[in-house]
LUMNUKOL-541842 format. One record per residue: residue in one letter; residue number from 1; x, y negated, z negated of N, C-alpha, C in turn. Coordinates in pm, whole numbers, plus 50000, padded with zeros to 5 digits. Layout:
<gudos>
a;NUM;X;Y;Z;X;Y;Z;X;Y;Z
...
</gudos>
This chain:
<gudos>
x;1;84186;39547;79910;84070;39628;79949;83956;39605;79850
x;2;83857;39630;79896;83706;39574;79837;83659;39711;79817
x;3;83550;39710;79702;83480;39838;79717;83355;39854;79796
x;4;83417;39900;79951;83291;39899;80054;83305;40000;80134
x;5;83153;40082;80161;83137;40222;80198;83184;40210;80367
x;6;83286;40300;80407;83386;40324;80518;83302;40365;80603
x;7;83124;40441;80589;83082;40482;80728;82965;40433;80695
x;8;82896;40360;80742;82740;40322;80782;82648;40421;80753
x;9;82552;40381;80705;82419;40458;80721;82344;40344;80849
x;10;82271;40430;80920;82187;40389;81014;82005;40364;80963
x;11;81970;40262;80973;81840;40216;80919;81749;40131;80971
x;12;81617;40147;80998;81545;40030;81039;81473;39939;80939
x;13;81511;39815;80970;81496;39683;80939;81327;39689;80917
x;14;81222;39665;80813;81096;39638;80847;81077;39503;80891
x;15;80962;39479;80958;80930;39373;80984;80907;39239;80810
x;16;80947;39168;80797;80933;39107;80685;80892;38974;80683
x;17;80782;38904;80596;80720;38768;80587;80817;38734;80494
x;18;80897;38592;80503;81010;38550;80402;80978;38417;80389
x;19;80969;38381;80276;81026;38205;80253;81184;38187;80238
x;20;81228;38099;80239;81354;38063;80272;81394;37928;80253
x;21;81546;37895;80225;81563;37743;80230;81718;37775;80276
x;22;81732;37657;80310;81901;37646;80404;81988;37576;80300
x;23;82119;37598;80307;82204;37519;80238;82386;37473;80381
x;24;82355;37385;80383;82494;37358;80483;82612;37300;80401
x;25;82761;37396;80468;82889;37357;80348;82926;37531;80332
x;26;83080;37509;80250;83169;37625;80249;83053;37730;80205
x;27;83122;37858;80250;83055;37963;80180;83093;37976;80065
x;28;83185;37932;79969;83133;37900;79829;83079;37810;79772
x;29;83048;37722;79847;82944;37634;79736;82779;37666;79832
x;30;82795;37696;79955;82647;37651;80029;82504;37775;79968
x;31;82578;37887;79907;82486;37994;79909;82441;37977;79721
x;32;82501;37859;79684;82444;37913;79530;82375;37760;79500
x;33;82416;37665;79625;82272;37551;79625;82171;37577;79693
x;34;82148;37696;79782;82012;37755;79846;81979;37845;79731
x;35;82092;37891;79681;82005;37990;79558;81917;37904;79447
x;36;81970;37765;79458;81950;37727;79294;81761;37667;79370
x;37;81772;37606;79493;81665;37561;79539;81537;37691;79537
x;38;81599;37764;79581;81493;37915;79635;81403;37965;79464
x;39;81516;37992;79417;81484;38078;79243;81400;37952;79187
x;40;81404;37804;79227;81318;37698;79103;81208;37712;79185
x;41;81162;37736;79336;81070;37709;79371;80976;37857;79385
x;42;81075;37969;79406;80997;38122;79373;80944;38112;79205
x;43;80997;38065;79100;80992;38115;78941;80867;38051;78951
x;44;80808;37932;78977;80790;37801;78913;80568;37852;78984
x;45;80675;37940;79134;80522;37995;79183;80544;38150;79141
x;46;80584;38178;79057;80571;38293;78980;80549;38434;79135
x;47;80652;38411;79188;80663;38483;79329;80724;38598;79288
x;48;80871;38621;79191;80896;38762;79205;80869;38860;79145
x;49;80840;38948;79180;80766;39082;79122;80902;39206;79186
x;50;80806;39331;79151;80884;39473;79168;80908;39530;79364
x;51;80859;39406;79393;80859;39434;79550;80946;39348;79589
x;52;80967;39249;79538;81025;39164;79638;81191;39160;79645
x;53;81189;39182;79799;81323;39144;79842;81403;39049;79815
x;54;81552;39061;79784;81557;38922;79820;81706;38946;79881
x;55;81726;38834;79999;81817;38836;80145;81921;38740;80114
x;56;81995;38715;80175;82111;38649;80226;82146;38615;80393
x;57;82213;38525;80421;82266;38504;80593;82301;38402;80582
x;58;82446;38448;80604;82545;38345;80671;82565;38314;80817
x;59;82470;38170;80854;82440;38218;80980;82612;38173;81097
x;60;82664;38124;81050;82798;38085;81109;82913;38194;81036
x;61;83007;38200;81152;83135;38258;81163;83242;38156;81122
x;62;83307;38172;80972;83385;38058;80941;83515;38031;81004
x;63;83556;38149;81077;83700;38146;81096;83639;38083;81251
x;64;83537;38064;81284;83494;37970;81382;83455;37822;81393
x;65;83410;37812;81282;83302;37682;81239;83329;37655;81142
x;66;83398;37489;81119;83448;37426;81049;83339;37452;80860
x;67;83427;37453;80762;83344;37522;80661;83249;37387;80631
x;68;83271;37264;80633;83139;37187;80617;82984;37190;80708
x;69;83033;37269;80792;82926;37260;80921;82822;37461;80886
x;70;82901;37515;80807;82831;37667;80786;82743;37671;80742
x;71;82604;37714;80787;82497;37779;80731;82462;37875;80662
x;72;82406;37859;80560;82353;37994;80449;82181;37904;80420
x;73;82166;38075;80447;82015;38076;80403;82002;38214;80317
x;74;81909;38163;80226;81837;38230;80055;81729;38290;80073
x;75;81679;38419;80136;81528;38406;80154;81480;38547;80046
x;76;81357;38550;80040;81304;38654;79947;81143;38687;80030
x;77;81140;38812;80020;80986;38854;80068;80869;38793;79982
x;78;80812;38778;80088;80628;38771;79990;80521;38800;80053
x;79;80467;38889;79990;80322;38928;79996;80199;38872;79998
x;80;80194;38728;79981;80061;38655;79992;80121;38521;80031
x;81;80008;38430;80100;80059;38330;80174;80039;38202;80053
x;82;80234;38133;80078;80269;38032;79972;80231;37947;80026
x;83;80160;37818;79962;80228;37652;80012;80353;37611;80006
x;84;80410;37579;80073;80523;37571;80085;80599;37452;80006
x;85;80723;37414;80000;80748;37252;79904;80883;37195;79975
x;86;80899;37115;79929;81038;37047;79979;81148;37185;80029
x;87;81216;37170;80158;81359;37248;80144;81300;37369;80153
x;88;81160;37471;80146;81089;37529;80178;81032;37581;80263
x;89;81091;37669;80368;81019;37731;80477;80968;37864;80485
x;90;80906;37930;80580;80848;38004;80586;80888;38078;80749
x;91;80905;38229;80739;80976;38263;80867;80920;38471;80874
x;92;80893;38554;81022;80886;38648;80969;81056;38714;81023
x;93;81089;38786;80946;81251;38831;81009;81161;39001;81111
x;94;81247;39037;81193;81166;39117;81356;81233;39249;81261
x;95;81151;39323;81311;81209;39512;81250;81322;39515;81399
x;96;81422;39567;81331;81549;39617;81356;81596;39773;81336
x;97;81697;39753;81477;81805;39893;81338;81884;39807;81347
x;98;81991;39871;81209;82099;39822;81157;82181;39939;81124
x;99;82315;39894;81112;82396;39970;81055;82395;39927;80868
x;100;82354;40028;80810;82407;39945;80692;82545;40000;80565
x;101;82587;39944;80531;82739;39943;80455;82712;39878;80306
x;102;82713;39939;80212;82717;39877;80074;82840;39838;79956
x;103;82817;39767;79981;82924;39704;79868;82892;39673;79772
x;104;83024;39677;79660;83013;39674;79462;83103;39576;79407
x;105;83068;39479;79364;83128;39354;79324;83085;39231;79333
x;106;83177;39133;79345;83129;38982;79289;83087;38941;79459
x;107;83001;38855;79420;82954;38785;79563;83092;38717;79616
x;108;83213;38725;79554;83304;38608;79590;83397;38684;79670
x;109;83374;38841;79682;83456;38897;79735;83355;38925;79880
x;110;83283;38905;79927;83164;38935;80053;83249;38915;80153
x;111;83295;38813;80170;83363;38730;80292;83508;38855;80318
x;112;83587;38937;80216;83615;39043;80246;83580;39142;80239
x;113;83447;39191;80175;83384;39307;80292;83366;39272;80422
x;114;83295;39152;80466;83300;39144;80607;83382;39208;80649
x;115;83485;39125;80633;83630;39168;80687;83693;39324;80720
x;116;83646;39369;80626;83719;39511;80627;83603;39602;80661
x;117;83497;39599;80662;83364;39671;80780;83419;39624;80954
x;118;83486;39539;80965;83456;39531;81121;83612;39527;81150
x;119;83703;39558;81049;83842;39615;81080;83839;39756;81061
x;120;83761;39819;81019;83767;40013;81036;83623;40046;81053
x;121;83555;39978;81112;83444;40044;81141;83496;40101;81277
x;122;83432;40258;81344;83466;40258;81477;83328;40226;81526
x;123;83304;40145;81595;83130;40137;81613;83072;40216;81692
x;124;83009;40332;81677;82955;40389;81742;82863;40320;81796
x;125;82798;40241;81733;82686;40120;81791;82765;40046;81850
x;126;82675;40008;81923;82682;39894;81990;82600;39774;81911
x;127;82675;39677;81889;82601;39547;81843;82507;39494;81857
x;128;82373;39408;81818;82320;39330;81877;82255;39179;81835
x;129;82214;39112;81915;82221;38942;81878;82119;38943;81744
x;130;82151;38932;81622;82080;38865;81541;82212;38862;81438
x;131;82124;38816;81315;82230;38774;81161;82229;38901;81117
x;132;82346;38904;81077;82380;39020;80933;82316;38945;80818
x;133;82261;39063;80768;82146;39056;80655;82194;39104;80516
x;134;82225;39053;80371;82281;39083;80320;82149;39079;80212
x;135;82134;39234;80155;82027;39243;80087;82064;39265;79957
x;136;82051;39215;79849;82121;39196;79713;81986;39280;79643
x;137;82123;39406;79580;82014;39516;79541;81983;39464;79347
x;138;82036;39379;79282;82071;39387;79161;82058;39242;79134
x;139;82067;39203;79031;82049;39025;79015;82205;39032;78880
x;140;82245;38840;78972;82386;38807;78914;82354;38825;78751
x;141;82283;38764;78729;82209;38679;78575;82173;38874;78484
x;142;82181;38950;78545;82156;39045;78491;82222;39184;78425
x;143;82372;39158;78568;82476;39274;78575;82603;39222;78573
x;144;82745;39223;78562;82883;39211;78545;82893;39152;78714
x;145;82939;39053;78718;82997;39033;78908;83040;39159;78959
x;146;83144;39263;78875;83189;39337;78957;83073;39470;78972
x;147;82940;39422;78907;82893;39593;78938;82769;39535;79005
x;148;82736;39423;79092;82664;39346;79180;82677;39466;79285
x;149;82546;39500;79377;82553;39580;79499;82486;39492;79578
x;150;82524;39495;79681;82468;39435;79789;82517;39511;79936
x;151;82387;39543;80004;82384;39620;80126;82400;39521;80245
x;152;82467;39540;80321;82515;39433;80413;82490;39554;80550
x;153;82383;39455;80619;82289;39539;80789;82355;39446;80865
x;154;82378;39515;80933;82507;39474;81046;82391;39512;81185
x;155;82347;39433;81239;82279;39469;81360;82277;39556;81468
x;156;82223;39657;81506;82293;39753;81611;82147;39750;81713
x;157;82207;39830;81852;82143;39848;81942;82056;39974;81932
</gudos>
């Protein structure tokens, strides 16, 4: 068992302007070569400040999709319009509700929170088509792996 909250809070998603870069490959190696790309090209344009978000999405289901073929994308909010650079895009994510569920620990344990949110969740929601959004409240480089929070929005109707 993971340390992850058993009932949802219900929340809407704002509308958000994001840069972003993709990384394809396992979910342990694909999300910390989009990280390493995202953080040299946010620092370098001196992008993060006291506002800015910063996201996660795994856009593939692994126990579906072979782990060389999985998508992860790195994105972070911004407030004024970037030029963009190599591996560098630009996207707005749509206001939502979500269910959201928070979890405390190492990014290495995520893949079982998944797991155990959608084995005892009873969903009062109903689901709907977009990515689970994993919003990383705390930075690695700053706190212990195990006292990392990250809020994981589970899409609802």
């Amino acid at each position: 068992m993971v340390n992850v909250s058993k009932k949802p809070v219900i929340k809407t998603f704002p509308e958000t302007k994001v840069i972003f870069t993709q990384a394809t490959g396992p979910y342990d190696k694909s999300p910390q070569e989009a990280w390493n790309v995202l953080n040299l090209f946010a620092e370098a344009k001196k992008l993060f400040n006291e506002n800015t978000v910063v996201l996660g999405m795994s856009l593939d289901d692994p126990s579906a999709t072979a782990p060389d073929k999985c998508r992860y994308e790195a994105l972070i909010s911004i407030d004024q319009d970037v030029e963009l650079g190599e591996r560098i895009e630009r996207k707005v994510l749509k206001e939502g509700n979500y269910a959201v569920f928070t979890y405390k620990g190492s990014y290495d344990n995520l893949g079982v929170a998944y797991t155990q949110i959608f084995m005892n969740w009873s969903k009062e929601h109903e689901m709907r088509e977009a990515n689970i959004i994993d919003k990383y409240l705390n930075c690695p480089t700053q706190v212990a792996p195990e006292d990392l929070l990250t809020e994981i929005w589970v899409p609802i109707k």
